[in-house]
mmCIF file of the N, C-alpha and C atoms, coordinates in Angstrom:
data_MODEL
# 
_entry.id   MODEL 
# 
loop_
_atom_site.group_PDB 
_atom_site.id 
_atom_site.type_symbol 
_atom_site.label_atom_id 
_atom_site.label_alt_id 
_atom_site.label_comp_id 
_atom_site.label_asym_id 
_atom_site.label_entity_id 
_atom_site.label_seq_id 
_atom_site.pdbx_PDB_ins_code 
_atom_site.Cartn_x 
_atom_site.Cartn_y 
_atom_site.Cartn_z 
_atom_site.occupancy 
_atom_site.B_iso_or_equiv 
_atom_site.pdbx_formal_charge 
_atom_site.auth_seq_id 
_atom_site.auth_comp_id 
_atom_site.auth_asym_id 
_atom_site.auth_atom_id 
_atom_site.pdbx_PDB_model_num 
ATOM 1   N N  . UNK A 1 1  ? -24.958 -49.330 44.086 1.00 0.00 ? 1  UNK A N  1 
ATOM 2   C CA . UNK A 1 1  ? -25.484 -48.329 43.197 1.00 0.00 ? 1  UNK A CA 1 
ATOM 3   C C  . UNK A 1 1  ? -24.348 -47.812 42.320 1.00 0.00 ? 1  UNK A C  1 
ATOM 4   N N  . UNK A 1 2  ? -24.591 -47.473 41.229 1.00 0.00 ? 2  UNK A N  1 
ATOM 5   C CA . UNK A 1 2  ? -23.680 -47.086 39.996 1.00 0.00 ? 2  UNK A CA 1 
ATOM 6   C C  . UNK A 1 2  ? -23.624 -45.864 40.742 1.00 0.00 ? 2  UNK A C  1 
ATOM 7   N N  . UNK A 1 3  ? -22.554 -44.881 40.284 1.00 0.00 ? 3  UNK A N  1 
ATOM 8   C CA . UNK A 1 3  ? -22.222 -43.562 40.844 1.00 0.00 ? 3  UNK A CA 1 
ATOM 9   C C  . UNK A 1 3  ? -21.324 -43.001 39.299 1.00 0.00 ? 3  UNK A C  1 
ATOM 10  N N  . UNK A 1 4  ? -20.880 -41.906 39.428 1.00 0.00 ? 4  UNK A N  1 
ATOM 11  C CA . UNK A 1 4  ? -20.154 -41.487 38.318 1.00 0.00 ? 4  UNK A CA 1 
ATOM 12  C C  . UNK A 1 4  ? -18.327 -41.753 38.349 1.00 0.00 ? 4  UNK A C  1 
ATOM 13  N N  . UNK A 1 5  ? -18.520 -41.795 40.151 1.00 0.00 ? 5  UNK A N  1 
ATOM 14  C CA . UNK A 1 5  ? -16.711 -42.391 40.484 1.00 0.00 ? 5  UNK A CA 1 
ATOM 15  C C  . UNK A 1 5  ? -16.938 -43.997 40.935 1.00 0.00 ? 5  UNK A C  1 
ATOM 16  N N  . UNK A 1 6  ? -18.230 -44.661 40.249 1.00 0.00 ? 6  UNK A N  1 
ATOM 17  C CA . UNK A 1 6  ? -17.759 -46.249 40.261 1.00 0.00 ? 6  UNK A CA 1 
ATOM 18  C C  . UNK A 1 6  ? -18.883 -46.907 40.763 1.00 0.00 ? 6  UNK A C  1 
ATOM 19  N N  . UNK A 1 7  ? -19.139 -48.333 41.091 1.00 0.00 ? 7  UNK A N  1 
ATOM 20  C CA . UNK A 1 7  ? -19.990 -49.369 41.924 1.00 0.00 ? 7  UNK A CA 1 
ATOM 21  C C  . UNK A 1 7  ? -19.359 -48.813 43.142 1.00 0.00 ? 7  UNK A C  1 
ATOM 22  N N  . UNK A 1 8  ? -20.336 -48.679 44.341 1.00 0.00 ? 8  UNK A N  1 
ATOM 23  C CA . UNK A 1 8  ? -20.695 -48.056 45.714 1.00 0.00 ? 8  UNK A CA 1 
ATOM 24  C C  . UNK A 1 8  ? -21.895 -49.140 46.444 1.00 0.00 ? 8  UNK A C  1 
ATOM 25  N N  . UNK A 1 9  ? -21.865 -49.433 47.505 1.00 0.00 ? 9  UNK A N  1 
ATOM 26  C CA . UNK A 1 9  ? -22.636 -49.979 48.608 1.00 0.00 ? 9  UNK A CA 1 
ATOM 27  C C  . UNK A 1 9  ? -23.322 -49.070 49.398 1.00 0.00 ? 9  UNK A C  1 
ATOM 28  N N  . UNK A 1 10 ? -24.470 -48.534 49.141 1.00 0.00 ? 10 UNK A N  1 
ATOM 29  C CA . UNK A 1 10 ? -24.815 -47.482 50.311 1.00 0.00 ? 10 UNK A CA 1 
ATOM 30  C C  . UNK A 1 10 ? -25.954 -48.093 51.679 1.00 0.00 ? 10 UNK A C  1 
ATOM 31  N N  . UNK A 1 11 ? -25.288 -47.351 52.798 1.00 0.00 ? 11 UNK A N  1 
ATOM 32  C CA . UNK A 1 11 ? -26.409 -47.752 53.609 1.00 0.00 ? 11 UNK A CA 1 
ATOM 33  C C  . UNK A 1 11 ? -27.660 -46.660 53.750 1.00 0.00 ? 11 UNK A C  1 
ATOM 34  N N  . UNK A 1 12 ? -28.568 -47.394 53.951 1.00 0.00 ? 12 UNK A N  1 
ATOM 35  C CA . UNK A 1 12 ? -29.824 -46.193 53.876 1.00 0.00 ? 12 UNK A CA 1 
ATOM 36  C C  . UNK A 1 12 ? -30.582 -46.180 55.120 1.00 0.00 ? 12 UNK A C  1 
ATOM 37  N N  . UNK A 1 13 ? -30.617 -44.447 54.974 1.00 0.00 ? 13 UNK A N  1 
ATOM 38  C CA . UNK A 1 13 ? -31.580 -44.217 56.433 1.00 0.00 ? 13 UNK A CA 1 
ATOM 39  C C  . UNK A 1 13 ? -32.723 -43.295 55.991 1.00 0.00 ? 13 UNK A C  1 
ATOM 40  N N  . UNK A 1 14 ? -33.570 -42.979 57.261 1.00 0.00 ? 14 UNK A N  1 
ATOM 41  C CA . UNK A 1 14 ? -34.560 -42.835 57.387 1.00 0.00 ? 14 UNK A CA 1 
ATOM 42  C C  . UNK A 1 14 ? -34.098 -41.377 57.265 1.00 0.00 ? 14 UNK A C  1 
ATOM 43  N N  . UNK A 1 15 ? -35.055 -39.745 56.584 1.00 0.00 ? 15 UNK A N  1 
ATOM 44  C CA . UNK A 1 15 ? -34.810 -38.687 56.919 1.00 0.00 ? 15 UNK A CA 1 
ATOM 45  C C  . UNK A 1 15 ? -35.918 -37.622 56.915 1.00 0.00 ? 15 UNK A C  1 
ATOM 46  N N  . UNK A 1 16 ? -36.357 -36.985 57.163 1.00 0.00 ? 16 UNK A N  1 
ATOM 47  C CA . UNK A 1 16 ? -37.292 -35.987 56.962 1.00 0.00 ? 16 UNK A CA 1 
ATOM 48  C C  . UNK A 1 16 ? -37.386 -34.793 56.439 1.00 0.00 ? 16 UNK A C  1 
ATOM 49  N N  . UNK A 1 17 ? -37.857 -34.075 55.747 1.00 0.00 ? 17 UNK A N  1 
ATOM 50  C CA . UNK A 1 17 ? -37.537 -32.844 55.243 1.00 0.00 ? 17 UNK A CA 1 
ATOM 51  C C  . UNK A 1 17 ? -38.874 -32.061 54.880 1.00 0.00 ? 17 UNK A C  1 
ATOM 52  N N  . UNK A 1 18 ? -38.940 -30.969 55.294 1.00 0.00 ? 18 UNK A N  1 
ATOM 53  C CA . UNK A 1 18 ? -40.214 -29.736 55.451 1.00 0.00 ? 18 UNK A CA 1 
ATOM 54  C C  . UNK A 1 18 ? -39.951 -28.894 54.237 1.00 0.00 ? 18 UNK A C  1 
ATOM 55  N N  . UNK A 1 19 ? -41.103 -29.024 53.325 1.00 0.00 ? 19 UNK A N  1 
ATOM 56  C CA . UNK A 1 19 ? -40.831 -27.870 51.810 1.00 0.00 ? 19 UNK A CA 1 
ATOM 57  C C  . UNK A 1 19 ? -42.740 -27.034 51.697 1.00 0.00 ? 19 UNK A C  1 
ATOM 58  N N  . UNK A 1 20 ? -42.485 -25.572 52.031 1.00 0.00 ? 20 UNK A N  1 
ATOM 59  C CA . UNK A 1 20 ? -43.637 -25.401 51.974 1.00 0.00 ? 20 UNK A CA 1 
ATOM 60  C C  . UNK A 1 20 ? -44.535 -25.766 52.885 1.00 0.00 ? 20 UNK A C  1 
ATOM 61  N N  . UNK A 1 21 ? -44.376 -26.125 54.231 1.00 0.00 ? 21 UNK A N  1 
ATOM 62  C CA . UNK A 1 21 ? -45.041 -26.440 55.493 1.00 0.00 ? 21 UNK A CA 1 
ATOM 63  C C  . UNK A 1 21 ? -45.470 -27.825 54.679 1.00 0.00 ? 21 UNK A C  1 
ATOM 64  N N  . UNK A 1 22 ? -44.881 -28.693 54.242 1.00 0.00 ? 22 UNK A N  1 
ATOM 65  C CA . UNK A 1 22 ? -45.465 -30.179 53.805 1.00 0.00 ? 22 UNK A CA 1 
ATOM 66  C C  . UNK A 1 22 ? -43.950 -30.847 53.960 1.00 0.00 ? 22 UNK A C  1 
ATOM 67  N N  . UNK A 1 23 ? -44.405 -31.962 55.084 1.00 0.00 ? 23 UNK A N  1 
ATOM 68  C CA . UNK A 1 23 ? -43.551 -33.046 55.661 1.00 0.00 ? 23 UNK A CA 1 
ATOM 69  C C  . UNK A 1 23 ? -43.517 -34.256 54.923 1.00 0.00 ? 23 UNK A C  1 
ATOM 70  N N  . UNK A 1 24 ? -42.436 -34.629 54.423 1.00 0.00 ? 24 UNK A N  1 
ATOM 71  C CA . UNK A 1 24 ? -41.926 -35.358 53.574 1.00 0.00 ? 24 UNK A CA 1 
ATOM 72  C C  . UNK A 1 24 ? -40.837 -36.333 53.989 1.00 0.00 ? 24 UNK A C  1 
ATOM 73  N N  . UNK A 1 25 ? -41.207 -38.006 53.894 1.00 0.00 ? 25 UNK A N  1 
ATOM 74  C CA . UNK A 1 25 ? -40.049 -38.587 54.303 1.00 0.00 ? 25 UNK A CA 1 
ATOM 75  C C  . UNK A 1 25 ? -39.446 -39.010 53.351 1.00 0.00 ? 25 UNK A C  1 
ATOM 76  N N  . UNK A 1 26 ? -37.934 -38.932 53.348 1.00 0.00 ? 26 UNK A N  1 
ATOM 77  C CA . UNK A 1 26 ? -36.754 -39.232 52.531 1.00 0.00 ? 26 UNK A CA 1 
ATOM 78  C C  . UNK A 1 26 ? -35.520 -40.170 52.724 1.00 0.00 ? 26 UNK A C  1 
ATOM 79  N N  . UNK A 1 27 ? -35.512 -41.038 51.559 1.00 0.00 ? 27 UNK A N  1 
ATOM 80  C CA . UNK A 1 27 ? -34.199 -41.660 52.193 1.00 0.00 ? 27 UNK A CA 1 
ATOM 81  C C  . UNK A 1 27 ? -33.091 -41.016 51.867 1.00 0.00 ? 27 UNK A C  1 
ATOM 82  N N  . UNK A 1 28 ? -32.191 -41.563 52.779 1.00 0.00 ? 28 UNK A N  1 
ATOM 83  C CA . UNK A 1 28 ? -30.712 -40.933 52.804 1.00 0.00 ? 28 UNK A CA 1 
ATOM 84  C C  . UNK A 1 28 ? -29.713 -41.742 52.469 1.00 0.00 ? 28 UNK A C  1 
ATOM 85  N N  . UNK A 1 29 ? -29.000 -41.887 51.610 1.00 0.00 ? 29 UNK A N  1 
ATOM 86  C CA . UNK A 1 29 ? -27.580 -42.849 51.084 1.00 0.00 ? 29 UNK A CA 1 
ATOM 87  C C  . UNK A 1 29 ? -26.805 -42.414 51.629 1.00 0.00 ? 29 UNK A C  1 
ATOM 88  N N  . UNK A 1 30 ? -25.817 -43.045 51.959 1.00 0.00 ? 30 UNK A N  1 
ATOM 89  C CA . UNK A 1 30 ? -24.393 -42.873 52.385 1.00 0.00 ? 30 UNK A CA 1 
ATOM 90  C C  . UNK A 1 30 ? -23.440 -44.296 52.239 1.00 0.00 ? 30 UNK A C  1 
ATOM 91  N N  . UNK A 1 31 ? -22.702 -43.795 52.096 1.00 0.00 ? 31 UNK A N  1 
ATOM 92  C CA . UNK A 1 31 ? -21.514 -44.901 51.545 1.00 0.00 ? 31 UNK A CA 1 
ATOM 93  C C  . UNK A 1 31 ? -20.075 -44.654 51.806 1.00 0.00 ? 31 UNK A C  1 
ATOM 94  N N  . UNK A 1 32 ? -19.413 -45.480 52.412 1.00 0.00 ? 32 UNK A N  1 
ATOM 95  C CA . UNK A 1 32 ? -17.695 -45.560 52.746 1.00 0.00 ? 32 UNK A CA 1 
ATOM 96  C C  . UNK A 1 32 ? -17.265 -45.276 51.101 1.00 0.00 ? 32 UNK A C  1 
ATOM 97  N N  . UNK A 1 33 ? -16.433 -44.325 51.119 1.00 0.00 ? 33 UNK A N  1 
ATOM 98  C CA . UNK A 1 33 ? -15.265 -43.755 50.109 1.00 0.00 ? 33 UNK A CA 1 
ATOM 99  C C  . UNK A 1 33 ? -16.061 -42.718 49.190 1.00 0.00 ? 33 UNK A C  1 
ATOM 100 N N  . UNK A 1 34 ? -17.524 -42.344 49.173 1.00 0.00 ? 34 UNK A N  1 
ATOM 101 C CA . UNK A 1 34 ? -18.100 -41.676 48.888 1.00 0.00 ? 34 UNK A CA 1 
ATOM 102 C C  . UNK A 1 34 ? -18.615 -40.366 49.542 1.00 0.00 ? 34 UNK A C  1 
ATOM 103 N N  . UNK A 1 35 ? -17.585 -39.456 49.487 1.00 0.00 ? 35 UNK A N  1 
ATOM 104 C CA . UNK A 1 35 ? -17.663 -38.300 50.357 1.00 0.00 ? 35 UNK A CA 1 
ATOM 105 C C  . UNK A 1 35 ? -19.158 -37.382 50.513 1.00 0.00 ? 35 UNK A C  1 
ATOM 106 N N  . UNK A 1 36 ? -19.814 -37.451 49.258 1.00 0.00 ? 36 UNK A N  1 
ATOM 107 C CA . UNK A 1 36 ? -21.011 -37.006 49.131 1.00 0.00 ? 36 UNK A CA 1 
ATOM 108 C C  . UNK A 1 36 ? -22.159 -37.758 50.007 1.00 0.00 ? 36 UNK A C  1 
ATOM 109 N N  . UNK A 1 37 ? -23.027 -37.235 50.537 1.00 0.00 ? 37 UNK A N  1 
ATOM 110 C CA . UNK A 1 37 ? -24.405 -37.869 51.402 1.00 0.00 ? 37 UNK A CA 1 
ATOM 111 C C  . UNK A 1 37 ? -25.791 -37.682 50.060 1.00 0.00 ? 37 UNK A C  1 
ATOM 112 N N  . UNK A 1 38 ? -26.062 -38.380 49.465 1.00 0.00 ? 38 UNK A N  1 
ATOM 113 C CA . UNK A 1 38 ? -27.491 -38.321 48.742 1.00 0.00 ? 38 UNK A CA 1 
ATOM 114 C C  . UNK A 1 38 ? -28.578 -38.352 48.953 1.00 0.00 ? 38 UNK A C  1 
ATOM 115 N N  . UNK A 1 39 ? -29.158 -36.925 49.384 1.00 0.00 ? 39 UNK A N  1 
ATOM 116 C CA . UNK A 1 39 ? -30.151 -36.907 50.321 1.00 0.00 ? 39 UNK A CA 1 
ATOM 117 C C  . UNK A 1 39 ? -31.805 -36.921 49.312 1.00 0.00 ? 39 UNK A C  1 
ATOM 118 N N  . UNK A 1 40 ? -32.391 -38.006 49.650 1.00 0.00 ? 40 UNK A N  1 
ATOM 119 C CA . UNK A 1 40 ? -33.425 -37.838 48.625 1.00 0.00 ? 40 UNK A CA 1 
ATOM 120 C C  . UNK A 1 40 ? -33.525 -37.948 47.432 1.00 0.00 ? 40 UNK A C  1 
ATOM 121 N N  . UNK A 1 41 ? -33.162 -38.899 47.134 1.00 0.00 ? 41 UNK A N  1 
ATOM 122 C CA . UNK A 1 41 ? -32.729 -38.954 45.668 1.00 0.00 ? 41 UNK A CA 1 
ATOM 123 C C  . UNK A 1 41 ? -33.892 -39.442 44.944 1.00 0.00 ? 41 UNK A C  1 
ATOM 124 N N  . UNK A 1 42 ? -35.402 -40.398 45.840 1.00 0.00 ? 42 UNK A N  1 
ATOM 125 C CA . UNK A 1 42 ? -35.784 -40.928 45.606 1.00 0.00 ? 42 UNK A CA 1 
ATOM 126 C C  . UNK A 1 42 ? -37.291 -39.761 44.986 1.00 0.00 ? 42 UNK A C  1 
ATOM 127 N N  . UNK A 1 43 ? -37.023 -38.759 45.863 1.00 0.00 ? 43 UNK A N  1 
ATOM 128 C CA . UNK A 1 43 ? -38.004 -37.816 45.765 1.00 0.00 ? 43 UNK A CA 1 
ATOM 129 C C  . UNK A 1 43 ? -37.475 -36.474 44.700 1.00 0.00 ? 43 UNK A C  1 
ATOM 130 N N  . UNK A 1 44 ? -36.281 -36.963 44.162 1.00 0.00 ? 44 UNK A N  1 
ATOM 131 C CA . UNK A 1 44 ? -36.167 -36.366 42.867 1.00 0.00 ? 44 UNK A CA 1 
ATOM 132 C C  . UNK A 1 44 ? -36.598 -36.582 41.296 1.00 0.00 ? 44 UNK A C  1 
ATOM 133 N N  . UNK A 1 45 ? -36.854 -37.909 42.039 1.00 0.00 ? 45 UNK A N  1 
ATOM 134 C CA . UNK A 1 45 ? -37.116 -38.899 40.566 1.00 0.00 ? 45 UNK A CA 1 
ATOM 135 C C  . UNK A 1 45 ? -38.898 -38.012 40.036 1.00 0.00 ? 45 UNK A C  1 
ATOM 136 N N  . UNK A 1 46 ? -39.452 -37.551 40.293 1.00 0.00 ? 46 UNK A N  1 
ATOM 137 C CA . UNK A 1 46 ? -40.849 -36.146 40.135 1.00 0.00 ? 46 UNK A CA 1 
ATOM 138 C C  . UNK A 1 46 ? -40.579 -34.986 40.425 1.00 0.00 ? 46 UNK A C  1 
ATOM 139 N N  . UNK A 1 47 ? -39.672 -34.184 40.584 1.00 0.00 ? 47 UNK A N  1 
ATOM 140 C CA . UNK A 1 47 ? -39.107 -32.967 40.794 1.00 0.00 ? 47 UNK A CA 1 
ATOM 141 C C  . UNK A 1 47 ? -37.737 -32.552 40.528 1.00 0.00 ? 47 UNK A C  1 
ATOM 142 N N  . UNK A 1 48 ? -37.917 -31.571 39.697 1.00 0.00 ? 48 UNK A N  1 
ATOM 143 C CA . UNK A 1 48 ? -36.757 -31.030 39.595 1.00 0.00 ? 48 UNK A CA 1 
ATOM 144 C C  . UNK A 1 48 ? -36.002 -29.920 40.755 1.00 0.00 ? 48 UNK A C  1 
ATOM 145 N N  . UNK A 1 49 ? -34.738 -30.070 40.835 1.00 0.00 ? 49 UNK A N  1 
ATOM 146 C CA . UNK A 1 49 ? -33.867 -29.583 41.338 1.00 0.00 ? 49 UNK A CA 1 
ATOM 147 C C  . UNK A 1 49 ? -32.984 -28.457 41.163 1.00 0.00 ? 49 UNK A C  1 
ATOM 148 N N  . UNK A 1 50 ? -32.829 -27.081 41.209 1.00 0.00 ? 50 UNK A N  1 
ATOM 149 C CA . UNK A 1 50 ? -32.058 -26.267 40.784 1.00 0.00 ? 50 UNK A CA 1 
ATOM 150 C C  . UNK A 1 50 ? -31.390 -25.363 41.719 1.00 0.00 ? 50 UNK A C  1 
ATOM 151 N N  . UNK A 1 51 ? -30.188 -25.277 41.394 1.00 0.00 ? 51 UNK A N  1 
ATOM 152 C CA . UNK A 1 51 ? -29.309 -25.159 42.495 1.00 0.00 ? 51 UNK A CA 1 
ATOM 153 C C  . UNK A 1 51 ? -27.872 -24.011 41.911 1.00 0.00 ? 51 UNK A C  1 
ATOM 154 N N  . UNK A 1 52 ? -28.215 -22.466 42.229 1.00 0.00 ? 52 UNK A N  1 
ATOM 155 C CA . UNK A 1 52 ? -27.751 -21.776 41.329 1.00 0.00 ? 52 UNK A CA 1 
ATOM 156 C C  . UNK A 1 52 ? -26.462 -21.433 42.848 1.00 0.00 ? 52 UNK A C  1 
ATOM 157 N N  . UNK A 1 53 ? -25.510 -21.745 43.625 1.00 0.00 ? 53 UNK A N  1 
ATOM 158 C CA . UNK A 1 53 ? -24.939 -20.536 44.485 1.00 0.00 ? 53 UNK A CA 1 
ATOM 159 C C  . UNK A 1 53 ? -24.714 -19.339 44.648 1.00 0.00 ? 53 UNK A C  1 
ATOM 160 N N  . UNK A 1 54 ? -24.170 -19.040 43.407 1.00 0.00 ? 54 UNK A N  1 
ATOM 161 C CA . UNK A 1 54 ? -23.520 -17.542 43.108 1.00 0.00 ? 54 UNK A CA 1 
ATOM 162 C C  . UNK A 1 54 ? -25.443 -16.934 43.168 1.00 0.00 ? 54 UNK A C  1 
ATOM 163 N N  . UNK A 1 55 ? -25.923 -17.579 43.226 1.00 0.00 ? 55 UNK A N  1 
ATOM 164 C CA . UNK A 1 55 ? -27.454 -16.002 42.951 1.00 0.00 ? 55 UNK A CA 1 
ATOM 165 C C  . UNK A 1 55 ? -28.097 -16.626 44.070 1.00 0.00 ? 55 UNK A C  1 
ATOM 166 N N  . UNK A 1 56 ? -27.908 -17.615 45.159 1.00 0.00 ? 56 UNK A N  1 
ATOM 167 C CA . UNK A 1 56 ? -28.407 -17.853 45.959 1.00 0.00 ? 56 UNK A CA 1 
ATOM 168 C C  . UNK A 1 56 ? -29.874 -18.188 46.129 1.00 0.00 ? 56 UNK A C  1 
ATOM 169 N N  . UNK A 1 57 ? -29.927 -19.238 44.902 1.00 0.00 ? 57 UNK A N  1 
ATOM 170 C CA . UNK A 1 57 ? -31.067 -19.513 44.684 1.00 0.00 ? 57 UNK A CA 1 
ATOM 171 C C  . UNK A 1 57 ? -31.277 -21.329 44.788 1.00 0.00 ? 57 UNK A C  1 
ATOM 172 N N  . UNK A 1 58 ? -32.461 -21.645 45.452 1.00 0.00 ? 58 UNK A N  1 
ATOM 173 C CA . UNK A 1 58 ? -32.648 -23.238 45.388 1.00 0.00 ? 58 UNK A CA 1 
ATOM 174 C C  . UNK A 1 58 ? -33.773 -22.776 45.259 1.00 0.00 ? 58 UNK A C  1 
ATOM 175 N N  . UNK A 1 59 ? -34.295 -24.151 44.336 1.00 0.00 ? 59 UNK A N  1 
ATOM 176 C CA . UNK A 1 59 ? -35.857 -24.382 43.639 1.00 0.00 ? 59 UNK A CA 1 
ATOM 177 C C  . UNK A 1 59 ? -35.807 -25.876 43.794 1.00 0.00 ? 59 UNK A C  1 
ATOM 178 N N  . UNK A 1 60 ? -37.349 -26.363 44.122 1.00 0.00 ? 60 UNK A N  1 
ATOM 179 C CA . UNK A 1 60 ? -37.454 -27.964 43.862 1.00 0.00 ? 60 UNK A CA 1 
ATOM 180 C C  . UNK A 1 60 ? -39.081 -27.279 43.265 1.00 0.00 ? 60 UNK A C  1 
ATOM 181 N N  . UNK A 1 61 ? -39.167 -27.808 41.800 1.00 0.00 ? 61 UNK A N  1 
ATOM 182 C CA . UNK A 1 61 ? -40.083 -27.711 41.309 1.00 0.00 ? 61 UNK A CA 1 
ATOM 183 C C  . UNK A 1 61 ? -41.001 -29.299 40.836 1.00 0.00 ? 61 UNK A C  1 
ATOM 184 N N  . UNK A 1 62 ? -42.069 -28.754 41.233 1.00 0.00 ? 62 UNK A N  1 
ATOM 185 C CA . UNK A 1 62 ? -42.443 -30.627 40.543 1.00 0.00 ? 62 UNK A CA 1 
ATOM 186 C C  . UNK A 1 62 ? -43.282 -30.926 38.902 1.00 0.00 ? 62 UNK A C  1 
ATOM 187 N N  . UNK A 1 63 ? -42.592 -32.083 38.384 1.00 0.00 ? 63 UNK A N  1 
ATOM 188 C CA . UNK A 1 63 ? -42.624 -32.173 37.184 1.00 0.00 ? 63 UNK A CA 1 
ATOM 189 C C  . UNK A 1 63 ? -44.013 -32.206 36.704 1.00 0.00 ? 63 UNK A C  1 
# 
């Protein structure tokens, strides 16, 4: 997979995740030299993501 620090090999697993009492399965990337875990990436591709820290706010809105 293309990444922004280069070509990466990820292995993929199985993951689950609860939004709104609705169970959702997700894959999970991970990759040697890629410190980041990409959780769901696949279930972003119809929802947006917003991710403020300082105001302690997460939103997954769907498109």
């Amino acid at each position: 997979m293309a990444t922004a620090k280069g070509e990466f090999y990820f292995d993929l697993h199985a993951g689950k995740i609860r939004i709104d009492n609705q169970e959702f399965d997700i894959p999970v990337h991970v990759g040697d030299g890629v410190p980041e875990v990409l959780i769901g990436r696949q279930l972003l591709k119809n929802r947006r993501l917003v991710v403020d820290i300082s105001a302690g706010v997460l939103t997954l809105e769907a498109n």
